[in-house]
N, CA, C and O of each residue as an XYZ file, in Angstrom:
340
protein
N    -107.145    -39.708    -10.634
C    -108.008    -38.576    -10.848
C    -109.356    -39.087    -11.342
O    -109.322    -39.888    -12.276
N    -110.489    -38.748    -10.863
C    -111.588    -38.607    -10.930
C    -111.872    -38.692    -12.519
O    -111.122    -37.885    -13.067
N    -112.729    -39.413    -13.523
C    -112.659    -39.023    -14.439
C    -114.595    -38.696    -14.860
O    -115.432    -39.103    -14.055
N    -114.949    -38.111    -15.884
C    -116.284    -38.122    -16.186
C    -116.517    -38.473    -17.835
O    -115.425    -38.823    -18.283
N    -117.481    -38.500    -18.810
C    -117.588    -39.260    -19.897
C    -118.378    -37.998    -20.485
O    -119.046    -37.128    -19.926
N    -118.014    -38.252    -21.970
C    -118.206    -36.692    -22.414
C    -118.436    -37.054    -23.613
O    -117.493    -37.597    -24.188
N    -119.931    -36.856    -24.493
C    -120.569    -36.893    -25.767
C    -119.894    -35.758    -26.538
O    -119.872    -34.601    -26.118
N    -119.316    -36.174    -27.748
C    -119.030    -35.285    -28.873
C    -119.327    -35.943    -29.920
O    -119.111    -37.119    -30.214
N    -120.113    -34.668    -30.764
C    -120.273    -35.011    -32.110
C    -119.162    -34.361    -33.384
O    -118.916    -33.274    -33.907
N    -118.730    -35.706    -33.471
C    -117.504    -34.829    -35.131
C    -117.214    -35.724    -36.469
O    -116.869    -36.860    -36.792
N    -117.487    -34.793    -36.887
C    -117.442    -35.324    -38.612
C    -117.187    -36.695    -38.705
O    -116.135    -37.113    -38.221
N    -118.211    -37.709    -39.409
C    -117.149    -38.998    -39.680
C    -115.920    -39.650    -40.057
O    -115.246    -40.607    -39.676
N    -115.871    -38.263    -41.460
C    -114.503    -39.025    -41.650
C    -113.269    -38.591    -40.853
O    -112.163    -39.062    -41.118
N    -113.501    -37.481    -39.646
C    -112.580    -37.018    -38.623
C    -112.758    -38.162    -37.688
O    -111.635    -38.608    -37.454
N    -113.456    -38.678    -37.200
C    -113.585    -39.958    -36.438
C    -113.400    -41.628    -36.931
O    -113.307    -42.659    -36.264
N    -113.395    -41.377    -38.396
C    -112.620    -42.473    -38.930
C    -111.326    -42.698    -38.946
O    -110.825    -43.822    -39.003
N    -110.466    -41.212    -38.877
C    -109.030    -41.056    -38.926
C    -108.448    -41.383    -37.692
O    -107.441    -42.037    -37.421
N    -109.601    -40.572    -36.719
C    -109.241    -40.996    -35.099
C    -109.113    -42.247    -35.142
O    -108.049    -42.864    -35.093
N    -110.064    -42.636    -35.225
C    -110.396    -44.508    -34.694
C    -108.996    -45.558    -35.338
O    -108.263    -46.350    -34.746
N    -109.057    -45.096    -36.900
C    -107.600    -45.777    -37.558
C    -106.122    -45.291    -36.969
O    -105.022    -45.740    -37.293
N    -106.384    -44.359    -36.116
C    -104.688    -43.876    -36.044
C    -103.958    -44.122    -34.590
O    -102.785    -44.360    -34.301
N    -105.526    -43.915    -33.542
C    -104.894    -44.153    -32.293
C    -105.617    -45.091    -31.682
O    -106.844    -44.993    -31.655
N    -104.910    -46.219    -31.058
C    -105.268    -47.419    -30.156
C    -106.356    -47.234    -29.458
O    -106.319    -46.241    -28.732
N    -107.294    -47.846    -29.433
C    -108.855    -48.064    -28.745
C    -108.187    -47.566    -27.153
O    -108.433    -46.433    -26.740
N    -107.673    -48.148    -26.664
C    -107.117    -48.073    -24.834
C    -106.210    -46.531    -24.964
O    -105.656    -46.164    -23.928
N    -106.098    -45.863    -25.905
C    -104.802    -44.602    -25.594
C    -106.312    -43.321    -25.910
O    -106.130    -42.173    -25.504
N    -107.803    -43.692    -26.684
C    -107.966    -42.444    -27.024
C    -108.414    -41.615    -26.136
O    -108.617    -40.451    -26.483
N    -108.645    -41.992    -24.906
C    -108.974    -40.707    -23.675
C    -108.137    -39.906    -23.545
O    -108.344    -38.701    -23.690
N    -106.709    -40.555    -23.162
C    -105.835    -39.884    -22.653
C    -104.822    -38.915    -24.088
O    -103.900    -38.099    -24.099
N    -105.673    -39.617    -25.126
C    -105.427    -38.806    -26.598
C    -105.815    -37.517    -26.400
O    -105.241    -36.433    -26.302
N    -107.248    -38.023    -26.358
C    -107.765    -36.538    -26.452
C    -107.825    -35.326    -25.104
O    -108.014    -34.110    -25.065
N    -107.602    -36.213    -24.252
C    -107.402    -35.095    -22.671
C    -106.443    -34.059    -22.942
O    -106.506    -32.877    -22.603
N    -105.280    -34.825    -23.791
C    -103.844    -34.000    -23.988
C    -104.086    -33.348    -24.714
O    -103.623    -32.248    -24.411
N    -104.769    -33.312    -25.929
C    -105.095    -32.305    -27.048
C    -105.675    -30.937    -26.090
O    -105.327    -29.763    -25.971
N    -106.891    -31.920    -25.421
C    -107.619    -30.864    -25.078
C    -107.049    -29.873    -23.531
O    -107.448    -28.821    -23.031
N    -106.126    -30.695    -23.228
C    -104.752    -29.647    -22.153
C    -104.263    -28.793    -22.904
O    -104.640    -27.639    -22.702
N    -103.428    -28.996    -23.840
C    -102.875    -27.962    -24.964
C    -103.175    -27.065    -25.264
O    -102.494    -26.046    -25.379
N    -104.876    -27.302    -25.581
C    -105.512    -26.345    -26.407
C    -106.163    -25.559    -25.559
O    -107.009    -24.872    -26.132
N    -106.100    -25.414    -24.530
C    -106.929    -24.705    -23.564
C    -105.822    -24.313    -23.079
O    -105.915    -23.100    -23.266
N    -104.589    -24.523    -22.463
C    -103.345    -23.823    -22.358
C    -103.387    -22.460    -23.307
O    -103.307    -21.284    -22.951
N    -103.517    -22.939    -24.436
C    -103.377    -22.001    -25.455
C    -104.587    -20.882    -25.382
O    -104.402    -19.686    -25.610
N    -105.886    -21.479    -25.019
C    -106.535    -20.344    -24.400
C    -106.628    -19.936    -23.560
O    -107.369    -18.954    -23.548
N    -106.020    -20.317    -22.329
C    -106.187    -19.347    -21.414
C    -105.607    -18.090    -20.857
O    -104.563    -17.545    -21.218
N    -106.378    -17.735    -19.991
C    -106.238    -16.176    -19.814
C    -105.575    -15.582    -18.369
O    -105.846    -14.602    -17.676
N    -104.508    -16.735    -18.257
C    -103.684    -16.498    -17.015
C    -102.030    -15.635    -17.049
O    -102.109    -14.712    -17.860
N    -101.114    -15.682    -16.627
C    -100.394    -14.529    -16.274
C     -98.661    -15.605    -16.087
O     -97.622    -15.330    -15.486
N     -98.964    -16.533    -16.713
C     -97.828    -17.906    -16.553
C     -96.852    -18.360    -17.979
O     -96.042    -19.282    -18.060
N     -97.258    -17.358    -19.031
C     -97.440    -17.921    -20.610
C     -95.659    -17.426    -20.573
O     -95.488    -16.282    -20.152
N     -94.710    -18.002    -20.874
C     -93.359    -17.702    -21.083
C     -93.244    -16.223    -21.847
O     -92.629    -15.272    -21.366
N     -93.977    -16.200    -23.177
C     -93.874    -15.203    -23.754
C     -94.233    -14.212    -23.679
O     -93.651    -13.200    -24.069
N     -95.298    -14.288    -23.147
C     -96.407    -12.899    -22.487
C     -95.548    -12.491    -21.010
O     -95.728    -11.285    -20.843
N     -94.913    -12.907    -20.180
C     -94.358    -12.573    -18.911
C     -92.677    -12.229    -19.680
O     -91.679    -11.966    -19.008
N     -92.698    -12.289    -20.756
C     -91.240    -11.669    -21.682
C     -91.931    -10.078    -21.873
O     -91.698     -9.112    -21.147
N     -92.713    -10.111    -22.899
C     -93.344     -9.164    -23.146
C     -93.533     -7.974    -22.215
O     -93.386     -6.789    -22.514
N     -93.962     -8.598    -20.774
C     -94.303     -7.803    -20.218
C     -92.722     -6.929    -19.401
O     -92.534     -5.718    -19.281
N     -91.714     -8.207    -18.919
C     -90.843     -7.366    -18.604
C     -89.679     -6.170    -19.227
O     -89.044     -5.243    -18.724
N     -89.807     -6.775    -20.613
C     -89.288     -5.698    -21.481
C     -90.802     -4.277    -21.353
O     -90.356     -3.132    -21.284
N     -91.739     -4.347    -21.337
C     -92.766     -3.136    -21.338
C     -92.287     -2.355    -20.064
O     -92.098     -1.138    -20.050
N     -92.099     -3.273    -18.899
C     -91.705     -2.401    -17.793
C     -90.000     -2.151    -17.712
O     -89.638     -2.239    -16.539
N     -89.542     -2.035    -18.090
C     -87.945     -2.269    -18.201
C     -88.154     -0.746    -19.133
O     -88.854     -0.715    -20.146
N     -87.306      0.655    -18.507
C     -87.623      1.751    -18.699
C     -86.557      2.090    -19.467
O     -86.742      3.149    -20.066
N     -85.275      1.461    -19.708
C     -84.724      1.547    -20.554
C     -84.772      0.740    -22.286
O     -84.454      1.078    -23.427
N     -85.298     -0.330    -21.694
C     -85.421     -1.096    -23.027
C     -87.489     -0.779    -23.731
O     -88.100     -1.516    -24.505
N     -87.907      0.286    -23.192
C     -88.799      0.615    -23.670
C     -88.661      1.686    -24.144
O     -89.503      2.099    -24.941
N     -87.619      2.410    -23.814
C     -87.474      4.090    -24.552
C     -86.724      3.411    -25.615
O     -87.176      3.686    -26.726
N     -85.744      2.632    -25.627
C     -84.856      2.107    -26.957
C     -86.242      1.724    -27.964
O     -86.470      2.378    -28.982
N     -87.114      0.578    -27.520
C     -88.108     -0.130    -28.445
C     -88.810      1.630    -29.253
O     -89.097      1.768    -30.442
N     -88.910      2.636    -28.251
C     -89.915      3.798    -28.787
C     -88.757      4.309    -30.022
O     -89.103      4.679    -31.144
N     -87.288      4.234    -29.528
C     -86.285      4.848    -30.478
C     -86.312      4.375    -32.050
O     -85.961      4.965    -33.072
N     -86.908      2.989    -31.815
C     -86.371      1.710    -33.051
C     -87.816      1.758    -33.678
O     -88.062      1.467    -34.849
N     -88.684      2.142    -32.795
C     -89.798      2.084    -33.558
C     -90.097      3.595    -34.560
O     -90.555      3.466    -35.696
N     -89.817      4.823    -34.054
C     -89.401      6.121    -34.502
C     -88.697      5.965    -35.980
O     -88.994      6.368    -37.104
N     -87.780      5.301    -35.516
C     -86.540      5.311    -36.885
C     -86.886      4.697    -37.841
O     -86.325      4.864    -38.924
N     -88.318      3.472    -37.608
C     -88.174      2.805    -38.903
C     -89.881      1.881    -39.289
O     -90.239      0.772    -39.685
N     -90.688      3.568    -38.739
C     -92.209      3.153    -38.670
C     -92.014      3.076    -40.753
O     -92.163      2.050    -41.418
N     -91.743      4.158    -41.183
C     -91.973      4.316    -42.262
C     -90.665      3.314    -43.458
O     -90.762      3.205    -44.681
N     -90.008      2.969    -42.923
C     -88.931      2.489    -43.327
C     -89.017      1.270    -44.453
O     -89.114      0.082    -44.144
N     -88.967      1.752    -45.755
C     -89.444      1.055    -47.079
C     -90.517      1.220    -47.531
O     -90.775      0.606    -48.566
N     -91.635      2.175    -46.890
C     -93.107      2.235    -47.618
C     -92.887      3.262    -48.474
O     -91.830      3.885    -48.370
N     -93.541      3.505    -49.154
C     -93.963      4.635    -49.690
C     -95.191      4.936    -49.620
O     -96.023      4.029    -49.603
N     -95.814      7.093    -49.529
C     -97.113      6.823    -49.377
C     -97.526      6.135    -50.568
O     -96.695      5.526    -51.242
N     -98.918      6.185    -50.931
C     -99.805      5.808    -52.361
C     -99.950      7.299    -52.888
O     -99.930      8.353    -52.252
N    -100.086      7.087    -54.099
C    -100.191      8.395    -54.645
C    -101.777      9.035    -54.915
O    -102.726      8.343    -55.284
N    -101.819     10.072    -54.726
C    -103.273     10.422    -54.451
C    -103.422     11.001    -56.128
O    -102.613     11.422    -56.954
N    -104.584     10.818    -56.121
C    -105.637     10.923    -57.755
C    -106.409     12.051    -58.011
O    -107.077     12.121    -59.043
């Protein structure tokens, strides 16, 4: 894969920790993976395990009238209001 070279500026003593912790020859592919992860984590696609859970319980017409049942029974369940002054 094609690669390109990429200026970042970060804190010294965050780049002192870098430099002491991971091998001169591993830190590209250090930081590529961080930065796979972390952009996994932001993105805004339709593939995320938990979000495609989410969604089939939302469409699932029985296990969404139950979630409306469970949510009914126990919105208030241990609060009390506050007492007004």
């Amino acid at each position: 894969m094609p690669t390109k070279q990429l200026l970042l500026r970060l804190p010294e003593e965050l780049v002192g920790k870098f430099r002491g912790t991971v091998p001169q020859r591993q830190r590209s592919a250090f930081v590529g993976n961080l930065l796979e992860q972390a952009l996994a984590a932001w993105a805004d696609d339709d593939t995320d395990p938990l979000y495609l859970t989410a969604l089939a319980v939302e469409q699932d017409h029985r296990l969404a009238s139950e979630t409306t049942d469970w949510q009914e029974a126990t919105i208030a369940d241990g609060l009390k209001e506050a007492p007004t002054h």
